[in-house]
C-alpha positions in Angstrom: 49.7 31.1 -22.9 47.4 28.3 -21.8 44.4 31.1 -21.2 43.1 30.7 -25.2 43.5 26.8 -25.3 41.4 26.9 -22.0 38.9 28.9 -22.4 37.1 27.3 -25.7 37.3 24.0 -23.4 35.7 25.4 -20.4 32.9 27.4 -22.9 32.5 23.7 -23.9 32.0 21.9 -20.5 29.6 24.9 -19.8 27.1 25.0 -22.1 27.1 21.5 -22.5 26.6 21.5 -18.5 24.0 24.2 -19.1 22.3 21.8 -21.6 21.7 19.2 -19.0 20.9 21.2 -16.1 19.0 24.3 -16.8 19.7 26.2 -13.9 18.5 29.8 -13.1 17.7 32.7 -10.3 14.8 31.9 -8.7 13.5 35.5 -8.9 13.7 34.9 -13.2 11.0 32.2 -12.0 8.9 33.8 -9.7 10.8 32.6 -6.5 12.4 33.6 -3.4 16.2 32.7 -2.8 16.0 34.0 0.4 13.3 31.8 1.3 14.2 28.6 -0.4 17.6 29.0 1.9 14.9 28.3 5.0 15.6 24.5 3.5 19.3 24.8 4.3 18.2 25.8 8.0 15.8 23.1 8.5 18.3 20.3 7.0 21.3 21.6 8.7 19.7 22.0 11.9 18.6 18.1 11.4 21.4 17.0 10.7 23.0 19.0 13.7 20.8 17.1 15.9 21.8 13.8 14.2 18.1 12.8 13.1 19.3 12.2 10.0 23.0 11.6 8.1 22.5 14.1 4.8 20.5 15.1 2.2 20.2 16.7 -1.4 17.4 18.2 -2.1 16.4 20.2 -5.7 13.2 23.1 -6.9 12.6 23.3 -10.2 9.9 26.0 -11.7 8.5 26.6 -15.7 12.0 24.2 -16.9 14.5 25.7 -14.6 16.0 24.3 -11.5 16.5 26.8 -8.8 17.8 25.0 -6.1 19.9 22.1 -6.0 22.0 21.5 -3.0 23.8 18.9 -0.6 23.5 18.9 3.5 25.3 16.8 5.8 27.7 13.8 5.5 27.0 10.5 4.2 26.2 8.8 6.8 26.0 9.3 10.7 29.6 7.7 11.0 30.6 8.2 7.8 32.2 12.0 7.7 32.5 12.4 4.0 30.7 15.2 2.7 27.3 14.3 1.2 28.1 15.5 -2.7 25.1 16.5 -4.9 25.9 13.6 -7.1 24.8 11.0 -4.5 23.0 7.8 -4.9 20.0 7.1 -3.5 18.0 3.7 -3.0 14.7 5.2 -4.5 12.8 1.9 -2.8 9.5 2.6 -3.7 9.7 5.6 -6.1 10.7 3.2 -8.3 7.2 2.7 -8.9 6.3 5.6 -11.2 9.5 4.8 -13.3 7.7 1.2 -13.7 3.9 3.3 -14.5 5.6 5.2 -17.1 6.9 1.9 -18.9 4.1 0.1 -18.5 2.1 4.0 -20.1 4.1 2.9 -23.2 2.3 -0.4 -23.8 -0.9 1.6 -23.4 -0.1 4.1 -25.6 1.0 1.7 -28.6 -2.2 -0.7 -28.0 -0.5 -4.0 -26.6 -2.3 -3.8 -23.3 -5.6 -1.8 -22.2 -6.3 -0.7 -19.0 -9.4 -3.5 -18.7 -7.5 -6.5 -20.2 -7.1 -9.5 -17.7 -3.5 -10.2 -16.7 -4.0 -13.2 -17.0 -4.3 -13.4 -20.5 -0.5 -12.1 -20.6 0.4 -13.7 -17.7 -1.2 -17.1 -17.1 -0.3 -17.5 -13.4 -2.7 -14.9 -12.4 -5.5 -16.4 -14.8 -7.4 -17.6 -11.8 -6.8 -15.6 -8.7 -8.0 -17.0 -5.6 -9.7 -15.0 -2.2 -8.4 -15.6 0.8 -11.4 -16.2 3.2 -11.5 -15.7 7.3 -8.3 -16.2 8.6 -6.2 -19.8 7.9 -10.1 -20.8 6.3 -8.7 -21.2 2.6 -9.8 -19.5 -0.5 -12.4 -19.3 -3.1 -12.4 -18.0 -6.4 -13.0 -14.4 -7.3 -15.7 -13.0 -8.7 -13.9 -11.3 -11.0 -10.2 -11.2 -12.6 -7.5 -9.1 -12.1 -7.2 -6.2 -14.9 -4.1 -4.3 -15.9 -6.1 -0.9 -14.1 -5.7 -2.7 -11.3 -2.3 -3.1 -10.9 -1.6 0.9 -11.8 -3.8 1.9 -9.0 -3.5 -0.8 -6.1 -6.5 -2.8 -6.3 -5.3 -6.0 -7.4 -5.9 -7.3 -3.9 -2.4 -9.1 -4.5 -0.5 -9.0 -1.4 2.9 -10.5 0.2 4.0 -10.5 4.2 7.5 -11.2 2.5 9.9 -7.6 3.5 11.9 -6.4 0.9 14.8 -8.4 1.8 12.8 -11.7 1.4 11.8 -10.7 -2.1 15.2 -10.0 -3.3 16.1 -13.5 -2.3 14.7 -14.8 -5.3 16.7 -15.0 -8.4 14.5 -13.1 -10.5 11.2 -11.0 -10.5 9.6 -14.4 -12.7 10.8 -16.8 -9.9 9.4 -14.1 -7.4 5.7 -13.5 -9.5 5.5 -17.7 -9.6 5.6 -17.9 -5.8 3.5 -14.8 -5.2 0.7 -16.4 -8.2 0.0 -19.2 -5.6 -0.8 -17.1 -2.6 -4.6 -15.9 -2.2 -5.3 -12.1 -2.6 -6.5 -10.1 0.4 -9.9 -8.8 -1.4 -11.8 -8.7 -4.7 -10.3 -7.5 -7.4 -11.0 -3.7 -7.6 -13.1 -2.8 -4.2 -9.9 -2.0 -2.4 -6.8 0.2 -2.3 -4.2 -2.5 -1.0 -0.5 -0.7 -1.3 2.0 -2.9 -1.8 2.7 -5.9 -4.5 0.7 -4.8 -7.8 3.7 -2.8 -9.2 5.8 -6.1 -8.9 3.4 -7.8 -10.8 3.2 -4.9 -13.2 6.8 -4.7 -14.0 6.6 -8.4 -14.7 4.0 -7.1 -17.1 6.1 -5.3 -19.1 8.7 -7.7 -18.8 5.8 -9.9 -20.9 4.6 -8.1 -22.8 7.6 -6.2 -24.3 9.5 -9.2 -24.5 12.1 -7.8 -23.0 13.7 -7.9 -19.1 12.2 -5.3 -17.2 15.9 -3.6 -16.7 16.7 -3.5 -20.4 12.9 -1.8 -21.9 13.2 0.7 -18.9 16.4 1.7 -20.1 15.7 1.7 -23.5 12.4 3.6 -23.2 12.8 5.8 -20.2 16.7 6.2 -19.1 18.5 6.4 -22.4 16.2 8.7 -23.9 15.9 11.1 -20.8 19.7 11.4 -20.4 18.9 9.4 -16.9 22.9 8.2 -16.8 22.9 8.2 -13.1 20.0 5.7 -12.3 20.4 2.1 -12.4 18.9 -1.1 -10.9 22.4 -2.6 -9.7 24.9 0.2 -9.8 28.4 -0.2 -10.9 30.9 -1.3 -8.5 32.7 2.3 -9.4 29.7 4.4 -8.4 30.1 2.6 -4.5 31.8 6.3 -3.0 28.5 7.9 -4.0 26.2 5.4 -2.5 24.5 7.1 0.4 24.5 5.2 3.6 21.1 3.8 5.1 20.2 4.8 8.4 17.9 2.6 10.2 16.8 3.5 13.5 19.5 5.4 14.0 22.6 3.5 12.8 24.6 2.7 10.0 23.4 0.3 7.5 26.3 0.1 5.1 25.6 -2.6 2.8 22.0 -2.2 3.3 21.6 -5.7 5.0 18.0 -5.1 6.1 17.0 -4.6 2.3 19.2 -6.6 0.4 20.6 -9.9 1.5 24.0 -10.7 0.6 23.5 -13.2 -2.2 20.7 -10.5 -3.9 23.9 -8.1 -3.8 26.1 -10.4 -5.3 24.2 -11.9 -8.4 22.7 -8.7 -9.1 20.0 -10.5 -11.1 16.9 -10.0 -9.7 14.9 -6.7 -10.9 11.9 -5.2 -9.1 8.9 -3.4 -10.4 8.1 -2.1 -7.1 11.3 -1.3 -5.6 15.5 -1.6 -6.7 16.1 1.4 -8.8 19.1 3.9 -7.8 19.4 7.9 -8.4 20.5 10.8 -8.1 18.3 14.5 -6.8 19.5 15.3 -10.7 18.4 12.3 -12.5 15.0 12.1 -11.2 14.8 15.4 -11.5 14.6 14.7 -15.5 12.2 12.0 -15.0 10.3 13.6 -13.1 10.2 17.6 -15.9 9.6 14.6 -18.5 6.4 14.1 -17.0 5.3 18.1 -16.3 6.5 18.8 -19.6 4.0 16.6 -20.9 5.4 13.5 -21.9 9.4 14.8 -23.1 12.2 16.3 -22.5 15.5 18.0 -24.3 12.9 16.9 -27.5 13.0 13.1 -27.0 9.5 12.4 -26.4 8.6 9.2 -24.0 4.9 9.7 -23.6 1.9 11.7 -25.1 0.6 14.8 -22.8 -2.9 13.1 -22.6 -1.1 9.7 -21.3 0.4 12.6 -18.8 -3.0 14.1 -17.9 -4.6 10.5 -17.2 -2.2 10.1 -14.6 -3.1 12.9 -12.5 -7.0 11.9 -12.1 -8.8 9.4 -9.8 -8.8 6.3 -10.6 -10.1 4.7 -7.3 -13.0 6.5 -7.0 -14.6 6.6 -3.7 -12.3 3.5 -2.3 -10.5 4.3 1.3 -6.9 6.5 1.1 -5.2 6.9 3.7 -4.4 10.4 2.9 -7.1 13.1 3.6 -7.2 15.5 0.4 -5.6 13.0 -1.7 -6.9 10.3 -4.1 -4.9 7.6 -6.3 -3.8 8.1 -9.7 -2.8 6.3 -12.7 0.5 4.9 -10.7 0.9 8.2 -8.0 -1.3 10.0 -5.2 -2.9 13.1 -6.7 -3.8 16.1 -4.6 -7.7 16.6 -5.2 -9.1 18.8 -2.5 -6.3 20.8 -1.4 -8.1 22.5 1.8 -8.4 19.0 3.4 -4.6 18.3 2.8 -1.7 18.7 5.5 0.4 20.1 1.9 0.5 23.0 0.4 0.1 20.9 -3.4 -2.6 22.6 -5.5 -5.1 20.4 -7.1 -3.9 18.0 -9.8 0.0 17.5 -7.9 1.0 14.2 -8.2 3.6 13.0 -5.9 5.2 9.7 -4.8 8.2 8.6 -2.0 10.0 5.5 -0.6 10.4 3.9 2.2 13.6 5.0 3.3 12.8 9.0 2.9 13.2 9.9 -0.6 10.4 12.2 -2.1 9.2 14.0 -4.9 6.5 16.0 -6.6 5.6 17.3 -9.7 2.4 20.6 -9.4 1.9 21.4 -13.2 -0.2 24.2 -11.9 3.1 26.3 -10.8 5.3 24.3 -12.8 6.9 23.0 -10.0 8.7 19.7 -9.1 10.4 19.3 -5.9 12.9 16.3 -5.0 14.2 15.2 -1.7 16.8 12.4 -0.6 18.0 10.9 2.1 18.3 7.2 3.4 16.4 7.2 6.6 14.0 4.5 7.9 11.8 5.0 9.4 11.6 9.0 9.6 9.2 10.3 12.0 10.9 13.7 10.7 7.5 14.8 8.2 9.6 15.3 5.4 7.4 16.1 2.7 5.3 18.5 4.8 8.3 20.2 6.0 9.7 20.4 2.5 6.9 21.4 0.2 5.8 24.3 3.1 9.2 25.9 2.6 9.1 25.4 -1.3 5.9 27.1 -1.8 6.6 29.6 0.2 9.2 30.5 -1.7 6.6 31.1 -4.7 6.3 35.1 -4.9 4.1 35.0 -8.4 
C-alpha cells in the first residue's frame, strides 16, 4: 500500500540526485570500465600495505562522471569506512578557488593584471629586496603587480609553516607582518611558490570589500551548488573529516597544520591554504572551469577568462616540472613528450600538500580528482593516477 506513496518520492530524490551528479557508463563516454577498475587495484593494494589510510577518487569525461568511488578507512587507526562524502583539507588546492575569485575582479574592471598592489593595498607600496644573507635590503626596482601574484613571481616569501600562519587572527593581521619582511627576488624574474596567493586572497578581500570567506562563497560556492566546501567546517560535519597521516601516524586534530587556538576561533581565512571538500564538490568547481566558465547555467566566469588560464604566463622563468609551465593561477601541460603525465597540451592541474589532486584536460574533456590526507607521500600519486585514467580513454 505504501509502494505508490513511495515511488513518486524516490523518482524525486533521483532525478534531483541525477541533477547534481550526472553520472554515466563510461563506454557512453568513450571509456573503459574495466580499466578504470585498475584504480581500485592500485588503491586497495596501498592501502593493504598501509601507505596510506583511504582515498576517494572521481573521472569525469564530456559532463559526465564515470567514476566516483571510496578505498580504505579513514584513517590508519581509525577503522571506519572511508565514505565518498568525505572531507578533505584541500591545503594548497585552495589556491585555484582563490584565482577564480580574484578572475572576477578582472573580468568586471576593478583590478588589471599590471596594476600595483600597492595601490589597493598600501603595505606592499614599497617592497623591499632582501640582499646577501642577514645584509639588509634595498628597494626594488620595480613594484609588485597583481600578475604577479597569479603566477608566483611576487618574490614574497615566508619561513613561517602553515601552522605558524594560522596563528594569527586574521589573513590582515597575517599580510601586516608578512608586508615588513624583504622579498626573496625582483619582482617578476622568478617563479617563487609559496605566499603570493595569501597576498592575493587579501586582494580580493580589498578590493571587493568583502572578507575573503564571504565573496568566495557568494561568487563561487553558492552559485556552483559547492555545499560541501567550507573554510571552517561545521562542528556536525566532524564524522566526515578525513584523518591526516603524517609520516605514518595519526594526526587527528591536525596539530601540525592547525594550532589549537586557530581551531577554536575559526577566524582566520587563507588565500593560499584552509578550504575543505569533498571528491564531489570540487569536482563542480573544477567542470565549472572545462565548461568554460559555468555550470547547471549559473555562469561564474567568461570562457576567454577560462582560456587565459591555461597559457604561460612565466615565460622562460625556471619550473620545476619538465613539460610544464605556469598558468594564470595552475601548472599547464605545454610540451607533453617532455612530461612524466600522460596530460595533453593545454591540462591544467593543481594539488596540496597533504595528497589531494586534480586536473582538468579540455582536450578529452576530462577532469580527474584524487583525495587523501597523506604528508608527505613519496607514493607519485598523480602519475599513478592520470596513467590509469587515460588509459581508460578508448576514443
Amino acid at each position: 500500500m505504501l509502494l505508490p506513496m513511495i515511488l513518486p518520492i524516490l523518482s524525486l530524490v533521483l532525478a534531483v540526485h541525477a541533477a547534481d551528479f550526472p553520472i554515466a557508463k563510461p563506454e557512453s563516454v568513450g571509456m573503459s570500465a574495466e580499466r578504470l577498475a585498475h584504480i581500485g587495484t592500485w588503491l586497495r593494494g596501498v592501502v593493504e600495505h598501509k601507505q596510506a589510510a583511504g582515498f576517494v577518487t572521481l573521472v569525469a569525461r564530456r559532463g559526465k562522471v564515470v567514476h566516483h568511488e571510496a578505498f580504505g578507512t579513514m584513517g590508519l587507526n581509525d577503522p571506519r569506512p572511508m565514505p565518498r562524502n568525505a572531507l578533505f583539507d584541500l591545503a594548497s588546492m585552495t589556491k585555484p578557488i582563490t584565482v577564480a575569485a580574484a578572475l572576477t575582479l578582472l573580468e568586471e574592471g576593478k583590478i588589471t593584471l599590471n596594476d600595483n598592489i600597492g595601490d589597493y593595498l598600501p603595505e606592499f607600496r614599497n617592497p623591499r629586496l632582501a640582499i646577501g644573507r642577514g645584509e639588509g635590503s634595498v628597494a626594488t626596482r620595480g613594484p609588485i603587480t597583481v600578475r604577479h601574484l597569479f603566477n608566483h613571481t611576487s618574490g614574497v616569501t615566508d619561513a613561517a609553516t602553515r601552522a605558524d600562519t594560522f596563528k594569527h587572527p586574521t589573513l590582515e593581521a597575517y599580510m601586516q607582518e608578512l608586508a615588513r619582511k624583504p622579498i626573496a627576488h625582483e619582482p617578476g624574474t622568478a617563479y617563487l611558490y609559496g605566499n603570493s596567493h595569501n597576498v592575493l586572497g587579501y586582494l580580493v578581500q580589498k578590493v571587493s570589500g568583502q572578507p575573503l570567506d564571504r565573496y568566495v562563497a557568494d561568487r563561487i560556492l553558492t552559485p556552483l551548488g559547492m555545499r560541501d566546501t567550507w573554510y571552517w567546517p561545521p562542528h556536525d560535519t566532524d564524522s566526515r573529516r578525513a584523518v591526516l597521516v603524517v609520516r605514518g601516524k595519526d594526526d587527528p586534530q591536525s596539530l601540525s597544520r592547525i594550532p589549537p587556538e586557530a581551531a577554536k576561533a575559526r577566524t582566520f581565512i587563507g588565500g593560499a591554504s584552509g578550504l575543505y571538500s569533498t571528491a564531489a564538490d570540487y569536482w563542480r568547481f573544477a567542470q565549472m572551469l572545462l565548461n568554460g566558465g559555468q555550470l547547471d547555467g549559473k555562469r561564474v566566469l567568461g570562457p576567454r577568462t577560462i582560456a587565459w588560464i591555461a597559457e604561460n604566463h612565466i615565460g622562460d622563468l625556471a619550473f620545476s616540472t619538465p613539460g610544464h609551465r605556469f598558468g594564470l593561477g595552475m601548472a599547464v601541460t605545454t610540451d607533453r613528450g617532455k612530461s612524466n603525465m600522460p596530460y595533453s597540451n593545454g591540462t591544467y592541474y593543481w594539488s596540496g600538500s597533504q595528497g589531494t589532486l586534480f586536473w582538468i584536460d579540455p582536450k578529452e574533456e576530462l577532469i580527474g580528482v584524487l583525495m587523501v590526507q597523506l604528508t608527505p607521500s613519496p607514493l607519485k600519486l598523480r602519475e599513478r593516477f592520470s596513467q590509469i585514467v587515460y588509459s581508460a580513454i578508448l576514443e
